[in-house]
N, C-alpha and C positions, 0 to 999 in steps of 0.2 A: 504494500500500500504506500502511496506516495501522497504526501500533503503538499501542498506549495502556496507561498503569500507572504503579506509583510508582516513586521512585527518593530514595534517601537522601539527605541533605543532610550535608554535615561540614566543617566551618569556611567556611560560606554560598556551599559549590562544590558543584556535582557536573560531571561531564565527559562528551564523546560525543566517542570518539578510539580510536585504537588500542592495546594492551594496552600496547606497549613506548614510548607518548608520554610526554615528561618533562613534565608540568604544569605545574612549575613555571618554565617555559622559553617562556612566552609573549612575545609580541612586539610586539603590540596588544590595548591595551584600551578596550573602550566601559564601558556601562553598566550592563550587561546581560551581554554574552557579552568572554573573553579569549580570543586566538587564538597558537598556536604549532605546531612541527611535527608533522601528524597529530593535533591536536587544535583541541577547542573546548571550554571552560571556562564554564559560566553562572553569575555571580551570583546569590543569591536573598538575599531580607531575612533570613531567620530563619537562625541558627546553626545548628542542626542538628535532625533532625528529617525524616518522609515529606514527599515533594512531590509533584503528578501532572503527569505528563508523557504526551505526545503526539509521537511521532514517524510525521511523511507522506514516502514518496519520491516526489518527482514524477514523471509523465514524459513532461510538457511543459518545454519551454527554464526555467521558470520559473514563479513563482508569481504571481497574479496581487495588485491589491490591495484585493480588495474587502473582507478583517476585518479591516487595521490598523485600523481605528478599536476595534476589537472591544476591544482588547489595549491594556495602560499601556505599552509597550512594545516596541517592536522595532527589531531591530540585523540589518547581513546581513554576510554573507562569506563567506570560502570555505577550506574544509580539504581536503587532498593525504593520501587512504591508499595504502599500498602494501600495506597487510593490513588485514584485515578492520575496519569500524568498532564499537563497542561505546559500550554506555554504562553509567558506571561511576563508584562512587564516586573522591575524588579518590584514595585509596590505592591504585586499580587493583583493587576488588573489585567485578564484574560486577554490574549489575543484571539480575535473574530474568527480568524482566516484559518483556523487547526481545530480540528475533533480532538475531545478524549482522549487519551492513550491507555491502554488495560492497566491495571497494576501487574508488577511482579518484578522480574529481575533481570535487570536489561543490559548487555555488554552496550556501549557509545562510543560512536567514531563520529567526531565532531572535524567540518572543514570548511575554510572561510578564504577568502581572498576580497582585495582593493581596500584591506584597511589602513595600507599607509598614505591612499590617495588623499583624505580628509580628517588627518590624524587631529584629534581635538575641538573639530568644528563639529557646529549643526548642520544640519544638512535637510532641506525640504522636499526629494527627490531623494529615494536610494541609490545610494554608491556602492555599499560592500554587499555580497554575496555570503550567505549562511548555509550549510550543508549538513545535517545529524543525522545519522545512520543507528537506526536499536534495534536488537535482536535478541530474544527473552534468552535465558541461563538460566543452566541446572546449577544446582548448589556444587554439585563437583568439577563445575564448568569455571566456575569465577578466581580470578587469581588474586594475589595482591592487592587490596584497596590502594589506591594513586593514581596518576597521568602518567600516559608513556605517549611521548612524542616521534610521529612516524614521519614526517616530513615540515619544513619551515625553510621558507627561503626569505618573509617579510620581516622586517622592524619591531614590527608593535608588539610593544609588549614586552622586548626581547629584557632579560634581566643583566646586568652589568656582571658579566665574569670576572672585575677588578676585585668586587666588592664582596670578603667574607660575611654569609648572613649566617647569625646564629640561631641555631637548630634547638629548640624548646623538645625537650624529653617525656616522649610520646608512652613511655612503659609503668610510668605509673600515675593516679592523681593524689590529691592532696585533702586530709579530712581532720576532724579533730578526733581525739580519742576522749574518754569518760573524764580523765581530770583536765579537758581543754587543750591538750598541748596538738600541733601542727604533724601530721604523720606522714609519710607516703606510703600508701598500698596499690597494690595490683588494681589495675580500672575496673576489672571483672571481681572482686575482692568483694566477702560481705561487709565488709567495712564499708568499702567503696556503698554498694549497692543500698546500705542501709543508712547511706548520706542523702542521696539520691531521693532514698523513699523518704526519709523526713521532710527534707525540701517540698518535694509534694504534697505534703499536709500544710503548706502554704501558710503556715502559722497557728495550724489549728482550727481554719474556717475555710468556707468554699473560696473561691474569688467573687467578686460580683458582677453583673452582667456588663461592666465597663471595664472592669481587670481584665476581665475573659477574650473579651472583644482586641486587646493589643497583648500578641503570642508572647511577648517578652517577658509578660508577668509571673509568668509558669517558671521562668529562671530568676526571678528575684524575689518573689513575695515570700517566700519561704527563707530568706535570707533577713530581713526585719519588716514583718506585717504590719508593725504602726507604722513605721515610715512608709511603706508603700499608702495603707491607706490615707495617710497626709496628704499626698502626692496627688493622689487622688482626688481629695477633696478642695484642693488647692483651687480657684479661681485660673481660668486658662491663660492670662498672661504672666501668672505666677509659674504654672510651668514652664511657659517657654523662658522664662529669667531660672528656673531651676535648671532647666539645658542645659544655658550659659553658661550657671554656677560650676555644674557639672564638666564641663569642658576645663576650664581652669584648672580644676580641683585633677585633674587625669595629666594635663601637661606640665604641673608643678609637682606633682607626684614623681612622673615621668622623667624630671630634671633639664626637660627643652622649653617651659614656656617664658623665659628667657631670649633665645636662639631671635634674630633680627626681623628672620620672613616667617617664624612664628608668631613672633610680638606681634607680628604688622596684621598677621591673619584675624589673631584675635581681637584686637583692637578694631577690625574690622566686622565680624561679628558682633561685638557689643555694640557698634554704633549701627548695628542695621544693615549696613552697606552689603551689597550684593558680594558675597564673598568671591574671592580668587580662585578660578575656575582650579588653574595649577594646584590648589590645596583642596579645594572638594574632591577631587579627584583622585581616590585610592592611593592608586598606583604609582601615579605619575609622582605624589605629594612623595610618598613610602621610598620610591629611586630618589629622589631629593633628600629625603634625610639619608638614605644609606650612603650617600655621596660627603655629607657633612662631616668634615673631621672633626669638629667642633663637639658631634654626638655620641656619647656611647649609645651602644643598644644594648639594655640590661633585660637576662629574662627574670622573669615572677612566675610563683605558683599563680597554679589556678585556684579559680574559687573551689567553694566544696564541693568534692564530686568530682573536678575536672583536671585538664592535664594544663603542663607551663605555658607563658604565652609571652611574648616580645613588648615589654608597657610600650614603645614609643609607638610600636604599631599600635596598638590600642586603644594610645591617648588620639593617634590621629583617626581611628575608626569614630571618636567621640564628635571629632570636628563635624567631622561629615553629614553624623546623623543630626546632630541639632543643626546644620544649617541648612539640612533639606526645605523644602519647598512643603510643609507637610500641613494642610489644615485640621490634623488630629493632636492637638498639645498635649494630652495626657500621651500619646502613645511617643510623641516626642521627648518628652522627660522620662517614664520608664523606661524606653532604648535606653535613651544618653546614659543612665542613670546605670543601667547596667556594664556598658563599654567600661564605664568609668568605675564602676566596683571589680572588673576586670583588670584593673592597670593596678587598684590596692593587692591584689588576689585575696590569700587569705590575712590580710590586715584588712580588709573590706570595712570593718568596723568602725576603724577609723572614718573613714568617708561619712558612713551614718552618722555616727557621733556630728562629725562636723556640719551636716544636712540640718541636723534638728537645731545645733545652734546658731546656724547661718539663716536655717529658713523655716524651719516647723519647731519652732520653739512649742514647749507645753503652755499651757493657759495657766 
């Protein structure tokens, strides 16, 4: 079966995943496509703007490879639905032009070309070309979860081989034990798993129908449920000043909010101004800091439950999301809110602590 049609571009993503995948919750990246639960994320050069897209389901074992050469590009892997696949802007708004896709377990061979013709610009007319190739897998089929790169002859994307990036340690996460001390156990570990489940009890009540409604809260309300419910209750320009707060509080942490075209970002931010395309933008911001000799990049535990993560990347994961274009401010402030307990890891509390006396003081 072959699909074909456009699909929007918005800050140089679009996705093919399931409604309820957190995107921003990838786990590997190539150069081309990011992979995380129930989803897959394609790069493309231009910011935002139509792009055409082509999706084939196989249904043979696989694809074969007689058009890489066709393509600047291709990355393969493989995505796990348990509901239906879709393809969708990153904000989770359906593309028209693609049916359904079944659930189950799907090898991916993702192929693109003409993204280095309008690297960073809008575009009202598509320019680049999308290709994704799926074909369902047995369990004894699937290899190693990652990206394996089969061909690439364009730019975009390409990562700086000058530059060592440090490798956050994927074999265990991080919990507390019965007298509170900081642990690492196996991810699969009942420790682990029984961090996990606590979180889930969300502090001991359900979520309500406005937590439920922004995915992020299922990763934080269980981390401090008064402050979440503050958060909540907050008046909607008070969230979006709690973003802010939040953004701050992730780059001072981080030890870059400092840094010149940091400062300038955020100060840009605060005043409103239409922030700097060059720093909303992932990737492009992320090769800018790994380029700064000025920067270390320190890793941190994850929160509970989870594995290490890079703060400077984190802090700028925070940037991004508070100065989306977003008319939902609650779901603005628990994203930020969480990137930015991600850059604390397990000192998270700190952050809280200072939330309540910055912004939700008790009565």
């Amino acid at each position: 079966m072959l699909m074909e049609g456009v699909v929007r571009v918005d800050h140089h993503q679009f996705t093919v995943g399931t409604a309820d995948a957190y995107t921003l919750d990838a786990v590997e990246q190539g150069t081309l496509i990011e992979v995380g639960p129930g989803f897959i994320s394609s790069f493309t050069g231009i910011s935002y703007g139509p792009a055409r897209l082509s999706i084939e389901i196989l249904d043979s074992a696989g694809p074969d490879d007689t058009r890489t050469s066709d393509w600047e590009v291709v990355e393969e892997s493989e995505i796990v639905a348990v509901t239906d696949i879709l393809v969708m802007e990153i904000d989770g708004t359906r593309a028209a032009d693609f049916d359904p896709i079944a659930p189950g377990r799907y090898g991916v061979r993702a192929h693109a070309k003409g993204r280095d013709r309008n690297a960073g610009l809008e575009v009202t007319e598509p320019t680049e070309e999308y290709f994704i190739q799926l074909w369902l897998m047995e369990p004894s089929d699937a290899g190693a979860p990652g990206i394996r790169r089969l061909h690439k002859t364009d730019a975009a994307w390409s990562a700086d081989e000058t530059v060592e990036h440090p490798t956050p340690n994927q074999d265990y996460v991080y919990v507390f034990d019965q007298e509170g001390q900081i642990q690492r156990v196996a991810p699969n570990s009942a420790e682990a798993e029984a961090t996990r489940a606590q979180l889930q009890e969300f502090g001991g009540r359900p979520l309500t129908p406005a937590l439920e409604a922004v995915y992020a809260s299922q990763y934080v309300a269980g981390l401090d449920r008064d402050l979440i419910d503050r958060i909540e209750a907050a008046p909607p320009e008070r969230q979006r000043a709690f973003a802010r707060w939040c953004v701050h509080r992730a780059f001072e942490r981080a030890g870059i909010a400092d840094i010149d075209w940091i400062r300038d970002a955020l100060n840009s931010m605060d005043a409103g101004d239409i922030p700097p395309r060059e720093f909303t933008d992932y990737w492009p911001a992320r090769a800018r800091l790994d380029k700064d000799p000025r920067i270390s990049r320190t890793i941190v535990s994850g929160l509970p439950g989870t594995t290490e993560q890079v703060q400077q990347y984190e802090a700028l994961t925070t940037y991004a999301r508070a100065t989306y274009d977003d008319d939902r401010p609650l779901a603005l402030a628990i994203e930020t809110f969480r990137f930015a307990a991600t850059v604390y890891g397990m000192d998270y509390r700190d952050l809280c602590d200072a939330a309540r006396s910055d912004f939700f003081q008790s009565s």
